[in-house]
C-alpha positions as CSV (number, residue, x, y, z in Angstrom):
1,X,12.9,0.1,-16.5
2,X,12.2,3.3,-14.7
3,X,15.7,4.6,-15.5
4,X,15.1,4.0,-19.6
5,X,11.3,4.1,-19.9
6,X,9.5,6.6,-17.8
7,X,10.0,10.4,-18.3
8,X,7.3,11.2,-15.8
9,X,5.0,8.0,-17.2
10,X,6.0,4.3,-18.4
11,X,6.8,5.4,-21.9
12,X,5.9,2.8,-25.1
13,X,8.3,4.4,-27.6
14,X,8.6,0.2,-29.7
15,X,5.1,0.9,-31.4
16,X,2.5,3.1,-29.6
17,X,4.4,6.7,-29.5
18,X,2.5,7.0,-26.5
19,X,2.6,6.9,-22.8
20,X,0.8,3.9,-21.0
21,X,-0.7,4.8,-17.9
22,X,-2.1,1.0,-17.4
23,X,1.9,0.1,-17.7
24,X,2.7,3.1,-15.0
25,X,0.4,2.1,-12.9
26,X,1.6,-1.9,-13.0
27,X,5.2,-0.2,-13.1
28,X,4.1,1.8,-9.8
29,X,2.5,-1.3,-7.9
30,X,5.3,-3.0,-8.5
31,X,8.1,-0.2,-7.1
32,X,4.8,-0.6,-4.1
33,X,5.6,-4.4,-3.4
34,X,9.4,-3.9,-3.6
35,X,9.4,-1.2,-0.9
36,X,9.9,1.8,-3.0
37,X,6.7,4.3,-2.2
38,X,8.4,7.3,-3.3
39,X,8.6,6.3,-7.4
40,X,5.2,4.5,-6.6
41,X,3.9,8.2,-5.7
42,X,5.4,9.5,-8.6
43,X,3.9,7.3,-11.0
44,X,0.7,7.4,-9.7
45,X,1.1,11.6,-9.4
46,X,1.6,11.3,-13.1
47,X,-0.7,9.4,-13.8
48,X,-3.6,11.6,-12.1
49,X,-2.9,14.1,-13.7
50,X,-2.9,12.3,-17.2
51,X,-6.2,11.6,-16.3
52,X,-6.8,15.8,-16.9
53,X,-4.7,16.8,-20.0
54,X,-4.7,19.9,-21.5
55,X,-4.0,21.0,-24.9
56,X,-2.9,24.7,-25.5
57,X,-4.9,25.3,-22.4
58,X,-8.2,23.5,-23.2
59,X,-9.1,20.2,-21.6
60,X,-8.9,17.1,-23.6
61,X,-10.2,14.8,-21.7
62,X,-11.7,15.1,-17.8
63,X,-11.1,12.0,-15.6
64,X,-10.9,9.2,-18.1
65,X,-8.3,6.5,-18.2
66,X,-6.9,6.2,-21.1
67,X,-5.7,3.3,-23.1
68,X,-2.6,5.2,-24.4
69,X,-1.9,8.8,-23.7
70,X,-0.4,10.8,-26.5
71,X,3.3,12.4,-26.1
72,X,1.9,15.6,-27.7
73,X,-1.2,15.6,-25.4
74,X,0.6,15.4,-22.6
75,X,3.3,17.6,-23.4
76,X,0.7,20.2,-25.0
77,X,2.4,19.9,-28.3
78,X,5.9,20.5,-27.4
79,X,6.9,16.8,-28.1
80,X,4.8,15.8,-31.4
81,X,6.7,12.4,-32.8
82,X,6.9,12.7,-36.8
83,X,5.9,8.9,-37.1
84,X,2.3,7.9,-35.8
85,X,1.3,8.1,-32.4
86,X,-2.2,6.9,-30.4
87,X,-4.4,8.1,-27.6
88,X,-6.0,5.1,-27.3
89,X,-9.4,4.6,-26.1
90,X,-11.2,6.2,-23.2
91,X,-12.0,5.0,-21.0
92,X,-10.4,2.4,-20.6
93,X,-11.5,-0.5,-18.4
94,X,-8.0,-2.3,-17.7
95,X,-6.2,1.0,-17.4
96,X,-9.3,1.8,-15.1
97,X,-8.6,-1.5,-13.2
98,X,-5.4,-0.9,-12.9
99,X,-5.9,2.2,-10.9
100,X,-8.0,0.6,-8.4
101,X,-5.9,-2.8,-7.5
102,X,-3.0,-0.2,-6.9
103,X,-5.1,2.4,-4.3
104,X,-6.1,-1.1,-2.8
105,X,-2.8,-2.2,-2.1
106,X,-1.6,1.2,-1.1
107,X,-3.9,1.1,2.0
108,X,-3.3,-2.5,2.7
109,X,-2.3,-6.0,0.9
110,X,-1.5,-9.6,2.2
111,X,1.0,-12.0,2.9
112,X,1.1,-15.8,3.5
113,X,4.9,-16.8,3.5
114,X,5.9,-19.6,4.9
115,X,2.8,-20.1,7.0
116,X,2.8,-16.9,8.2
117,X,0.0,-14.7,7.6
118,X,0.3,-10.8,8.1
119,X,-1.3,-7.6,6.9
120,X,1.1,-4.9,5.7
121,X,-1.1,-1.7,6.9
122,X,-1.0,1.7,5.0
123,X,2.5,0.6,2.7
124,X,1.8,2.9,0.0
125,X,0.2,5.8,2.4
126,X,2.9,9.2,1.9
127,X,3.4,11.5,4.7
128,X,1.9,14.6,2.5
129,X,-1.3,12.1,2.1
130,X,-2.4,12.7,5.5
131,X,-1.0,15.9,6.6
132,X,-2.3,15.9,10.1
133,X,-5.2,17.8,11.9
134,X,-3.9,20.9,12.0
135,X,-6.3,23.8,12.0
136,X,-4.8,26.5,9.1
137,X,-3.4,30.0,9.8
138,X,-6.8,31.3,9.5
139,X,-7.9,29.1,12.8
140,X,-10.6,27.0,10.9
141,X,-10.7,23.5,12.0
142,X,-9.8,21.1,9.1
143,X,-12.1,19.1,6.9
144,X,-13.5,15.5,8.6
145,X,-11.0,13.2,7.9
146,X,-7.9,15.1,7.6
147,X,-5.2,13.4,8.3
148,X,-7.0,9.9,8.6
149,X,-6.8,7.0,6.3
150,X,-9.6,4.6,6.9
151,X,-10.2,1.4,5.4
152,X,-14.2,-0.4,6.3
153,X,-15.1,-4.2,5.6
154,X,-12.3,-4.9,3.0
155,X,-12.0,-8.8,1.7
156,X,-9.1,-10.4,2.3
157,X,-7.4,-13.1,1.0
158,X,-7.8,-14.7,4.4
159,X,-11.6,-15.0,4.1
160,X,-12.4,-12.6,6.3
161,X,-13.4,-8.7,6.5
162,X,-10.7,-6.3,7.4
163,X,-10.7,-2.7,8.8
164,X,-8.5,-0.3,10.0
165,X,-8.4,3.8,11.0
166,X,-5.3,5.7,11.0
167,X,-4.8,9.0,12.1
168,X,-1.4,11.3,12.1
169,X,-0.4,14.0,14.8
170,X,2.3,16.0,13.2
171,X,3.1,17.6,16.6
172,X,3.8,14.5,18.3
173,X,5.4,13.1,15.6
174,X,2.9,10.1,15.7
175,X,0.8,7.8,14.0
176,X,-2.1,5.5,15.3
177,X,-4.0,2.6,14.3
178,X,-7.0,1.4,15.3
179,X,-8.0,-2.2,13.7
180,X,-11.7,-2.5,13.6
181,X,-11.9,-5.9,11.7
182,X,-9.6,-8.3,11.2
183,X,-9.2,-11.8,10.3
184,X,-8.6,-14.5,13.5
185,X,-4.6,-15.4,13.8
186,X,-3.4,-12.7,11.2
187,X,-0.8,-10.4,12.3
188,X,0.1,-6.7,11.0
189,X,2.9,-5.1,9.9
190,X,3.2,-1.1,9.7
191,X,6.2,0.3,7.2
192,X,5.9,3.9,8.1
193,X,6.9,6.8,5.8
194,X,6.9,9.3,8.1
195,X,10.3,9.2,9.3
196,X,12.6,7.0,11.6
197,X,10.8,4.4,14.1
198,X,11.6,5.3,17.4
199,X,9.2,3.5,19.4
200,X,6.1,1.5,18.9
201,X,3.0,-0.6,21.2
202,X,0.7,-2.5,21.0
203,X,-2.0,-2.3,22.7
204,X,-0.3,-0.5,25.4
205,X,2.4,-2.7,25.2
206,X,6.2,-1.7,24.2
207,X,7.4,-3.1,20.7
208,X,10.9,-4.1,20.2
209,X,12.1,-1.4,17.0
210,X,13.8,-3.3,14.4
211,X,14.0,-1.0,11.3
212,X,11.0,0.6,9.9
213,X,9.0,-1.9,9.5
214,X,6.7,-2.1,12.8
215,X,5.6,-5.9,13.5
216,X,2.2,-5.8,15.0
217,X,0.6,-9.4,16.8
218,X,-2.0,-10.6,15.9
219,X,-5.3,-9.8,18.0
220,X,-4.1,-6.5,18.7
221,X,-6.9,-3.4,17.9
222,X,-4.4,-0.6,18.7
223,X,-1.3,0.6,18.0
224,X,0.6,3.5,17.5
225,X,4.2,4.7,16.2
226,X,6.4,7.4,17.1
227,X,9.0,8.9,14.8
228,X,11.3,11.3,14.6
């Protein structure tokens, strides 16, 4: 599908003429769930910045999701299909619900194979998302929250409330959670984008590395990651 349909978005060439960012988005969550973040980030890059098209350098629209977005529209006229073509309608609730179920399960989604119930923590979260805490080559100190992803009193599938903070340290080549709710008996698992695992804990106790996937016990309110 992503090889034959997406030139930048999911494209609907059978009867629309028109992208689908409601069909990227489903496209993206699903490259999300099968362990591919970097085409998920694409998709979803695309697809923000559908949500701002242009037309010879006027705006056409300004933060609506769209039901269909147009090939000229998005191209600014330089591809303009001689048989019909849609914009669809904007907003667009589904394409708009779309949207938010993927940043959900970006920042965290469940599992329940087997018996086994476990957070996957930060899955969809890119390395440029949360540059670090840096201060800029002018000295200033950066913006509250840079280079944190937090997540406060989320519902679960578990029944239960879940929370987490993570913060990146470029230098140290190092990322830390802390879990501030969680449901009882759920463990975590980490699948960091930041670059090869090289050690983990857990609660300042050693984690045995096995790939890039960092499995995280349940009850445990700290961890943290290094890379290299």
């Amino acid at each position: 599908m992503y090889a034959h349909f997406v030139t930048g978005g999911f494209r609907h060439d059978a009867a629309w003429n028109a992208y689908g960012p409601y069909l990227t988005m489903q496209l993206a969550h699903a490259c999300l769930l099968a362990g591919d973040p970097g085409r998920m980030d694409e998709l979803l890059g695309w697809t923000m910045d559908a949500g701002f098209p242009s037309v010879a350098g006027r705006a056409a629209a300004l933060g609506a999701w769209n039901e269909q977005h147009a090939y000229p529209v998005a191209s600014d006229f330089a591809e303009a299909p001689f048989s019909r073509w849609y914009m669809g309608d904007i907003p667009h609730g589904w394409a708009a619900a779309e949207y938010l179920l993927l940043i959900r399960d970006i920042l965290f989604f469940e599992a329940d194979e087997d018996h086994d119930p476990h957070l996957y923590i930060a899955p969809g979260v890119r390395p440029h998302w949360v540059p670090g805490g840096e201060r800029s080559e002018m000295g200033v100190p950066p913006a509250e929250g840079w280079g944190r992803v937090t997540v406060d009193a989320a519902p679960t599938l578990f029944g239960s409330l879940f929370g987490y903070r993570l913060a990146h340290d470029p230098a140290a080549r190092t990322v830390t959670v802390n879990i501030t709710q969680a449901p009882d008996g759920v463990r975590f698992v980490y699948p960091c984008q930041f670059g090869e695992v090289l050690s983990a804990e857990a609660n300042g106790q050693e984690l045995a590395v096995t790939g890039q996937d960092v499995r995280v016990p349940a009850g445990t309110w700290r961890f943290s990651v290094t890379y290299a």
